[in-house]
C-alpha positions in Angstrom: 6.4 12.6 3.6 2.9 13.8 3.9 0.5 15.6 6.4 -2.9 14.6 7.3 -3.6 17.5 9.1 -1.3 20.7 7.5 -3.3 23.3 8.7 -1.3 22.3 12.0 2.0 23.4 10.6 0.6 27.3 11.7 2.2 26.2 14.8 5.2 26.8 13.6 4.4 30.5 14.2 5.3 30.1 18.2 8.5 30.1 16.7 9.3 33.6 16.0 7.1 34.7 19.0 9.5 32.8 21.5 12.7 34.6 19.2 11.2 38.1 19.9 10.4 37.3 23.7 14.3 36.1 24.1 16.0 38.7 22.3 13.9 41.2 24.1 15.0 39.3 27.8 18.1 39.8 26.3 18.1 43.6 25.4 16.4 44.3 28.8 19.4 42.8 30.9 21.8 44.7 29.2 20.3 47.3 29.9 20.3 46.7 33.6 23.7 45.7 33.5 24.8 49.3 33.1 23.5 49.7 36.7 25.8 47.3 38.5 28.1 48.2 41.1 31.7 46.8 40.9 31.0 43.0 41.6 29.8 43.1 38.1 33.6 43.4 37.3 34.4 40.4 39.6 31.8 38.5 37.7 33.5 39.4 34.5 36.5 37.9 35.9 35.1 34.5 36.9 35.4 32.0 33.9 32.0 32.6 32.5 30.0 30.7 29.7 31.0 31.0 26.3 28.1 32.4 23.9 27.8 29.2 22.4 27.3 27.9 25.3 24.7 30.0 26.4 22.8 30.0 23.2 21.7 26.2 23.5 19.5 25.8 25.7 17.4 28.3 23.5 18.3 26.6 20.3 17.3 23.1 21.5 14.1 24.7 23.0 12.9 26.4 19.3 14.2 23.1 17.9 11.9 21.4 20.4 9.0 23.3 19.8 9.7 23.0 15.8 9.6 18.9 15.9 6.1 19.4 18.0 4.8 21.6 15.6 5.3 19.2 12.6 4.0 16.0 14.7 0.7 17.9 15.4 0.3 17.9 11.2 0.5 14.1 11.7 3.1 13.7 9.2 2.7 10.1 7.6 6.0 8.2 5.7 4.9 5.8 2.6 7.1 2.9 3.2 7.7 -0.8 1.7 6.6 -3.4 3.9 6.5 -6.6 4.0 2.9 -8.6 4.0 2.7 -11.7 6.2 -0.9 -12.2 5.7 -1.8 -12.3 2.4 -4.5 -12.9 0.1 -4.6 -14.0 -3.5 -7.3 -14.9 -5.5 -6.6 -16.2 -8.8 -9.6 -15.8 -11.3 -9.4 -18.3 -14.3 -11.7 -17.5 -17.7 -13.2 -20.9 -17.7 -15.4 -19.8 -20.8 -15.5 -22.2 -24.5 -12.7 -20.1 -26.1 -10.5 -21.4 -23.6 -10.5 -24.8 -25.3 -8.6 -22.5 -28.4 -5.3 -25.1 -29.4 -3.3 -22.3 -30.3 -2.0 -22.7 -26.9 -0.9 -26.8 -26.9 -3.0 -28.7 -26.1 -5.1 -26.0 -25.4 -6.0 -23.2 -23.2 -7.4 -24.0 -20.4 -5.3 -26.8 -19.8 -2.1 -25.0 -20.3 -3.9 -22.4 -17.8 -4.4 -25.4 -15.3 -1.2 -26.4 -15.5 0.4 -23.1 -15.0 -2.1 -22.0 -11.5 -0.9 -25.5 -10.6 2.7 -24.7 -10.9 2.3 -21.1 -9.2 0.2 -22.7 -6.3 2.9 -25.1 -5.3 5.6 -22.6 -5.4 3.7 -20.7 -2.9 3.1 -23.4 -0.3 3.6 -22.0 3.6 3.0 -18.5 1.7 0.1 -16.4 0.9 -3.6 -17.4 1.6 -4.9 -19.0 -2.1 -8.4 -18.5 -3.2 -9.9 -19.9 -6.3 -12.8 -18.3 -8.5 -14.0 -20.0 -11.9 -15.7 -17.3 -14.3 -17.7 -17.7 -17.7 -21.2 -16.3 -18.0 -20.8 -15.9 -14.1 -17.8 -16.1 -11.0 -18.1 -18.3 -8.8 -15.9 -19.2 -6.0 -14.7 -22.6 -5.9 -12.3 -22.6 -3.2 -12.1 -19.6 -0.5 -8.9 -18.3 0.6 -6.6 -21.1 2.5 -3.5 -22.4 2.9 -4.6 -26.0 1.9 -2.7 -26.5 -1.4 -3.9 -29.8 -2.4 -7.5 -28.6 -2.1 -7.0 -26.3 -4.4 -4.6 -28.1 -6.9 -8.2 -30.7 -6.8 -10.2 -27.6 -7.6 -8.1 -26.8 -10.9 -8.5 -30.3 -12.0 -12.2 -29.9 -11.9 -12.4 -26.6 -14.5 -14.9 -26.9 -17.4 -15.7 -24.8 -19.8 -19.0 -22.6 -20.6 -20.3 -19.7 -22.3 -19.7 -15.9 -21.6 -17.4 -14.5 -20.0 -17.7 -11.9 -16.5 -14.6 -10.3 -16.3 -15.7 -7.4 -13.5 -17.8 -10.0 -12.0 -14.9 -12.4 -11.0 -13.1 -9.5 -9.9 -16.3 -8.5 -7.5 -16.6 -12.7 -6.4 -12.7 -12.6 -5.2 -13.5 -9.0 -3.2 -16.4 -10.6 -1.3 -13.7 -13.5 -1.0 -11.1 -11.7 0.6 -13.7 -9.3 2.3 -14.9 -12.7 4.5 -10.9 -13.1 5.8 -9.6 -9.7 5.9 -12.0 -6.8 7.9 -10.1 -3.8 6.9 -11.4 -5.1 3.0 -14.8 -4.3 2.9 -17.6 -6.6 0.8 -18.7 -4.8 -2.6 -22.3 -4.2 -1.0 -20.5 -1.6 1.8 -19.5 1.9 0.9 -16.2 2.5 1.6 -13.6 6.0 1.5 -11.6 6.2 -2.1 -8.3 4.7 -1.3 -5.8 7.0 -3.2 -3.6 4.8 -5.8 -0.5 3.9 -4.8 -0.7 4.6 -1.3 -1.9 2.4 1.6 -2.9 -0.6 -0.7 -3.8 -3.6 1.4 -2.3 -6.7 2.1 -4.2 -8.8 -0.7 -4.5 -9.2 -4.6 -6.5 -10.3 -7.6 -5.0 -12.1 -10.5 -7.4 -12.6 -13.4 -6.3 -14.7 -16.3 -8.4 -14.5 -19.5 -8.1 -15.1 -22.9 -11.3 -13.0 -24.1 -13.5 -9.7 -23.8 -16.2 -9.0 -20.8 -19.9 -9.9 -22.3 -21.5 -10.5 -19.5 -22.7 -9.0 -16.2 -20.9 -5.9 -14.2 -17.9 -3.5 -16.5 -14.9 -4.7 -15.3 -13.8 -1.3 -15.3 -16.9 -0.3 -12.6 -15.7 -3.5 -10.9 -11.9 -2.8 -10.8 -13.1 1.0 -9.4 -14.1 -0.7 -6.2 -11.0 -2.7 -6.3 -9.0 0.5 -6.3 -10.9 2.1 -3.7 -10.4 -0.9 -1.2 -6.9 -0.9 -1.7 -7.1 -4.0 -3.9 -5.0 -4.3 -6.4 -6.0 -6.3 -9.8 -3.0 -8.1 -11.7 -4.7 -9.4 -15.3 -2.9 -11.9 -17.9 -4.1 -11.9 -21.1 -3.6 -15.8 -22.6 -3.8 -16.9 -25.9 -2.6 -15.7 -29.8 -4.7 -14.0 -32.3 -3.8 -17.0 -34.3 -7.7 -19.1 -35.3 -7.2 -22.2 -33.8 -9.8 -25.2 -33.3 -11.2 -25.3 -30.6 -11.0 -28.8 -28.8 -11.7 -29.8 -25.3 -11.8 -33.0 -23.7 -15.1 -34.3 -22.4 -14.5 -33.5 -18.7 -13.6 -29.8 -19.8 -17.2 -29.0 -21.3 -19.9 -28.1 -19.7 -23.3 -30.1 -20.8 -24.3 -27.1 -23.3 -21.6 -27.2 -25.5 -22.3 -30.8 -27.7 -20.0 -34.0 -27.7 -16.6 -34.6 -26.3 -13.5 -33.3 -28.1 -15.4 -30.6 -29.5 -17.4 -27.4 -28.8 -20.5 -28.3 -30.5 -21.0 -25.6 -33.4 -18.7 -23.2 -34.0 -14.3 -23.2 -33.7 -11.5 -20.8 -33.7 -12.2 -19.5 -37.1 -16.0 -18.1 -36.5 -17.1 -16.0 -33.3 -20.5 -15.7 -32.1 -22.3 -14.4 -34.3 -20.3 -11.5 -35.4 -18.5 -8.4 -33.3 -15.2 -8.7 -31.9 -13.1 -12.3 -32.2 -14.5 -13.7 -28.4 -11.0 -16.0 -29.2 -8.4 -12.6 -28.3 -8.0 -11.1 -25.0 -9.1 -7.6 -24.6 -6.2 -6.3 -23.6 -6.6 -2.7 -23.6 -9.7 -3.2 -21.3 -7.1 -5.3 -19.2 -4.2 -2.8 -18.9 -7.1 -0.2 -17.7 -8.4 -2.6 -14.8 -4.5 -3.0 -13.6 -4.0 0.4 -13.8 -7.1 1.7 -12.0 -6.1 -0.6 -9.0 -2.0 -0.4 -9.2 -1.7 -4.0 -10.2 0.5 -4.9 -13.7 -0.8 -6.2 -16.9 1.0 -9.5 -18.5 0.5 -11.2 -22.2 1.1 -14.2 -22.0 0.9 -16.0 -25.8 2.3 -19.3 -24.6 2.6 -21.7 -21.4 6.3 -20.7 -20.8 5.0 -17.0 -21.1 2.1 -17.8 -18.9 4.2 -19.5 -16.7 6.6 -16.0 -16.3 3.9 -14.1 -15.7 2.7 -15.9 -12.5 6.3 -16.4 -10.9 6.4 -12.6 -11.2 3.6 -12.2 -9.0 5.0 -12.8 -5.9 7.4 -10.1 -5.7 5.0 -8.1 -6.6 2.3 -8.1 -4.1 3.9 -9.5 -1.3 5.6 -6.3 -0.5 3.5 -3.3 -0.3 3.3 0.4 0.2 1.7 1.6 3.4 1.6 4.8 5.3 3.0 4.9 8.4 1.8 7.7 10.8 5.2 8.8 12.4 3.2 11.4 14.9 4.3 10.0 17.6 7.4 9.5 16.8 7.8 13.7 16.7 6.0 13.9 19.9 8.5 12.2 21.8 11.9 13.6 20.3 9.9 16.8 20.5 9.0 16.5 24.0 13.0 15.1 24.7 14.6 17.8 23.1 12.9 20.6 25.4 13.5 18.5 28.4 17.0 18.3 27.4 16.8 22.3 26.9 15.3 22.7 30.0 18.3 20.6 31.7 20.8 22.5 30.7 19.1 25.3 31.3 18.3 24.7 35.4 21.9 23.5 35.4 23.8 26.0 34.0 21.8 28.8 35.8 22.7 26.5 39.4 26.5 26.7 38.5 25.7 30.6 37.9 24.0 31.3 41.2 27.0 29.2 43.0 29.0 31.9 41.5 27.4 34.8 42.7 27.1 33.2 46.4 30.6 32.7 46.2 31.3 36.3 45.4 29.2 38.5 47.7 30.2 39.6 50.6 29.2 38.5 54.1 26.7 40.1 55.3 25.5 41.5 52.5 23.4 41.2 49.0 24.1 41.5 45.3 22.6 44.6 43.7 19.6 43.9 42.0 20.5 44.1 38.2 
């Protein structure tokens, strides 16, 4: 449990101030008792309370004003709860390395069959969003619940060079920004969202099988993930295997040469040099999922791929928030001292029926 206001807790301090003004109420009537006549030996005769007894009402009252004290420092419980309005965007590297066979037949088809697979499993589920990245994101569907609209989309993908890692993950922000208010768009400033507390009721997945080379740091992007709430699941596809490179016609883009091929270079050359654009960057991955809280997966193979994206689910659909239990303290607070209060006004009515009962007619019982 946590505070959002623990300077409050100094309230707690009443507590020994209403101690020292009972025990000196206390020490001042036994004093005065010394001074009553002989119907204070008739009193002590009647069946009195017990010292227990007497000693609640002033137990529950310090108990009372203890609860208060620790609802005024707004004390807030981080709790698992389960999201019924989801969001998922799933971010797929469309870029030419994707059409790598070390993956059969080849990457991006393997990934399209995969996204297929974990889109129909979450039919009547979460809100699905679709964003295709290479050079650049771009959203191709926006959030919905229309599966078959997005199981078209996937059949659509084609390859291109690049690859924008942070700037998918700022395309499916803006995304869920436009159906969830309390996410706001990557243009607004927002407060830093402490990790692993409070994260909100969406995610990111990005699949890719290479390194950022293009546009925003994925690490600068996956910063304003984090402080959103957001949290960034990455898979990195593919083997560090060289493997051709072969896509079928539909799956280029019209840069890239014939069909069946990517026009000048395969899986055993790169770009020009620097690192192999054919291997995920997987340290740079496990860093984005861990500034936002999300989980990094490898995935070397479809059935791995596939294993990855059927964990999801359980992952994001439940999640951590912070529930302010204030008000909760208030009102057992409040309770408990009219409960002390009670007991108090009844116990002291019994008393005074007592002494009525015992003094004489006519006359008065001696002030104590």
């Amino acid at each position: 449990m946590s505070f959002s206001w623990p300077w409050a807790l100094l309230a707690l301090l009443v507590i020994p101030l209403v101690l020292g003004i009972w025990w000196w109420m206390r020490r001042r009537r036994r004093r005065s008792a010394v001074r009553v006549t002989s119907i204070a030996l008739v009193r002590a005769a009647l069946p009195g309370r017990t010292r227990w007894r007497r000693r609640i009402p002033t137990a529950l009252l310090i108990l009372g004003l203890a609860i208060l004290a620790i609802g005024a420092a707004r004390p807030q419980a981080t709790v698992p709860v389960a999201s019924t309005s989801t969001t998922v965007m799933l971010a797929i590297d469309v870029s030419g390395s994707m059409c790598s066979t070390d993956v059969s037949p080849n990457r991006i088809t393997a990934a399209e069959k995969a996204a297929s697979t974990f889109i129909s499993s979450q039919a009547g589920g979460p809100r699905i969003g679709l964003v295709a990245f290479a050079g650049t994101a771009a959203v191709l569907v926006p959030p919905t619940a229309n599966t078959q609209m997005l199981l078209d989309a996937l059949k659509g993908l084609a390859t291109s060079r690049g690859t924008a890692i942070g700037q998918a993950i700022l395309a499916s922000l803006d995304a869920i920004a436009q159906v969830d208010p309390s996410v706001a768009p990557t243009g607004a400033k927002t407060a830093q969202t402490a990790k692993g507390a409070g994260y909100a009721a969406d995610a990111i997945v990005v699949l890719t099988d290479g390194a950022n080379n293009q546009g925003v740091d994925p690490q600068t992007a996956a910063q304003q993930a984090a402080d959103r709430g957001v949290r960034v699941f990455t898979i990195g596809f593919g083997t560090t295997t060289p493997a051709p490179l072969v896509c079928g016609s539909s799956q280029i883009n019209s840069g890239f040469g014939g069909p069946g091929g990517l026009g000048g270079f395969d899986g055993n050359r790169g770009f020009g040099g620097g690192s192999n654009p054919l291997v995920a960057d997987d340290g740079a991955l496990q860093q984005v999922s861990h500034t936002t809280g999300g989980t990094f997966y490898k995935a070397e193979n479809a059935g791995q791929l596939n294993a990855a994206l059927s964990k999801l689910p359980s992952t994001y659909t439940v999640v951590h928030k912070n529930i302010d239990l204030a008000a909760w303290f208030a009102g057992l607070g409040g309770l408990v001292i009219a409960v002390a209060v009670a007991l108090s006004l009844w116990w002291g009515r019994i008393r005074r029926v007592a002494d009525q009962e015992i003094t004489p007619p006519g006359g008065r019982t001696p002030n104590r």
